[in-house]
C-alpha positions as CSV (number, residue, x, y, z in Angstrom):
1,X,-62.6,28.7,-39.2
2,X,-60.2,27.2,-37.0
3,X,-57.1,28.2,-35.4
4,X,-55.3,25.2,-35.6
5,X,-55.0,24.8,-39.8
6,X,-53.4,28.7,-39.4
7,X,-50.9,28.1,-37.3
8,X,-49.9,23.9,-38.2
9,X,-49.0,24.8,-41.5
10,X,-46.5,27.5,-40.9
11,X,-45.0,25.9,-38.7
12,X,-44.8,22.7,-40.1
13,X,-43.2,24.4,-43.3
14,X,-40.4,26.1,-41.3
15,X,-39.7,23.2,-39.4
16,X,-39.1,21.1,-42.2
17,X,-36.9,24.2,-44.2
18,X,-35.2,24.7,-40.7
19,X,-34.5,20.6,-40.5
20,X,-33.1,20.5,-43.8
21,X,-31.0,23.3,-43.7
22,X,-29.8,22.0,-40.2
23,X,-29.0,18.5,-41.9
24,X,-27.4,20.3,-44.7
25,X,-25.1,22.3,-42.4
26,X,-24.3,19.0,-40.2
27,X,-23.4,16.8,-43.4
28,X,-21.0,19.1,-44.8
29,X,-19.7,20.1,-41.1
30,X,-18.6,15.7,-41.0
31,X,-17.4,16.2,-44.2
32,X,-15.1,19.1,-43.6
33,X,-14.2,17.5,-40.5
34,X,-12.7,14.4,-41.9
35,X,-11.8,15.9,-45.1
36,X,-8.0,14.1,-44.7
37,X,-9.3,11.1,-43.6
38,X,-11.7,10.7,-46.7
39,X,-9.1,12.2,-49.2
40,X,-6.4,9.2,-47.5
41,X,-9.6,6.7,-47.6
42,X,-10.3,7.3,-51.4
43,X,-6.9,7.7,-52.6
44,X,-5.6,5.3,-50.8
45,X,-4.4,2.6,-54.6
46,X,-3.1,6.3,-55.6
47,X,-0.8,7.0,-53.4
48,X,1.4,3.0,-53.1
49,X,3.8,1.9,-56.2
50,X,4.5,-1.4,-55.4
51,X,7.9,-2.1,-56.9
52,X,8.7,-5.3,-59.1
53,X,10.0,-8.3,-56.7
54,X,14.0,-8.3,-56.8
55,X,13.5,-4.6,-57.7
56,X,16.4,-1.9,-56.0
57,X,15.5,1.5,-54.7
58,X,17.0,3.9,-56.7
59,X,18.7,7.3,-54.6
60,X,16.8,10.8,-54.4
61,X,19.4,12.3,-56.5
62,X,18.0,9.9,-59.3
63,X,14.6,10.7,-59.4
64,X,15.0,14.1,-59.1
65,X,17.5,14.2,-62.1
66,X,14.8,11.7,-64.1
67,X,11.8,14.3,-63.2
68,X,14.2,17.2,-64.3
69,X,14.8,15.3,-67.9
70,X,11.0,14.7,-67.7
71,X,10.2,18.1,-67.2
72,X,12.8,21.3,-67.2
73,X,11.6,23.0,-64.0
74,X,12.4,21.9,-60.8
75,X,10.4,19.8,-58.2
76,X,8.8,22.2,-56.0
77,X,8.9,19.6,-53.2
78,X,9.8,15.7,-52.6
79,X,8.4,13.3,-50.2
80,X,10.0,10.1,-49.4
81,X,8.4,7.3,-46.7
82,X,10.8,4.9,-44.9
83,X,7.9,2.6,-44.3
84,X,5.2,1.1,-45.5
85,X,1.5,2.9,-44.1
86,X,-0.5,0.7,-41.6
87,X,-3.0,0.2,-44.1
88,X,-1.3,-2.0,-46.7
């Protein structure tokens, strides 16, 4: 019997269980790494109203009032852009 046959399989099966796992671990590493950048990508027709043409902005103090008669407890935080994002 030959050598060869008792030591190629072995080691073909944990290099190909080491490669995947080392795949695994890089895919989600990229993934994690641009985690915002993905979450901004996909959500990106989430995130824009577009307002009606002719349409006035109304002040903070009114929407806060509106999402209080909406719902009782107040807004744990508010977020308002000045300008439009680069990508619209």
């Amino acid at each position: 019997m030959s050598i060869r046959p008792v030591v190629f399989w072995p080691h073909l099966l944990v290099g190909v269980t080491t490669g995947t796992v080392i795949a695994f671990m890089s895919v989600t590493g990229v993934l994690l790494a641009f985690e915002p950048q993905i979450t901004e990508w996909l959500e990106r027709d989430r995130r824009i109203v577009v307002p009606p043409p002719g349409a006035s902005r109304l002040p903070v103090e009114t929407l806060v009032a509106r999402a209080r008669e909406a719902r009782p407890d107040p807004p744990s935080s508010r977020s308002v852009r000045t300008r439009r994002p680069p990508w619209s």
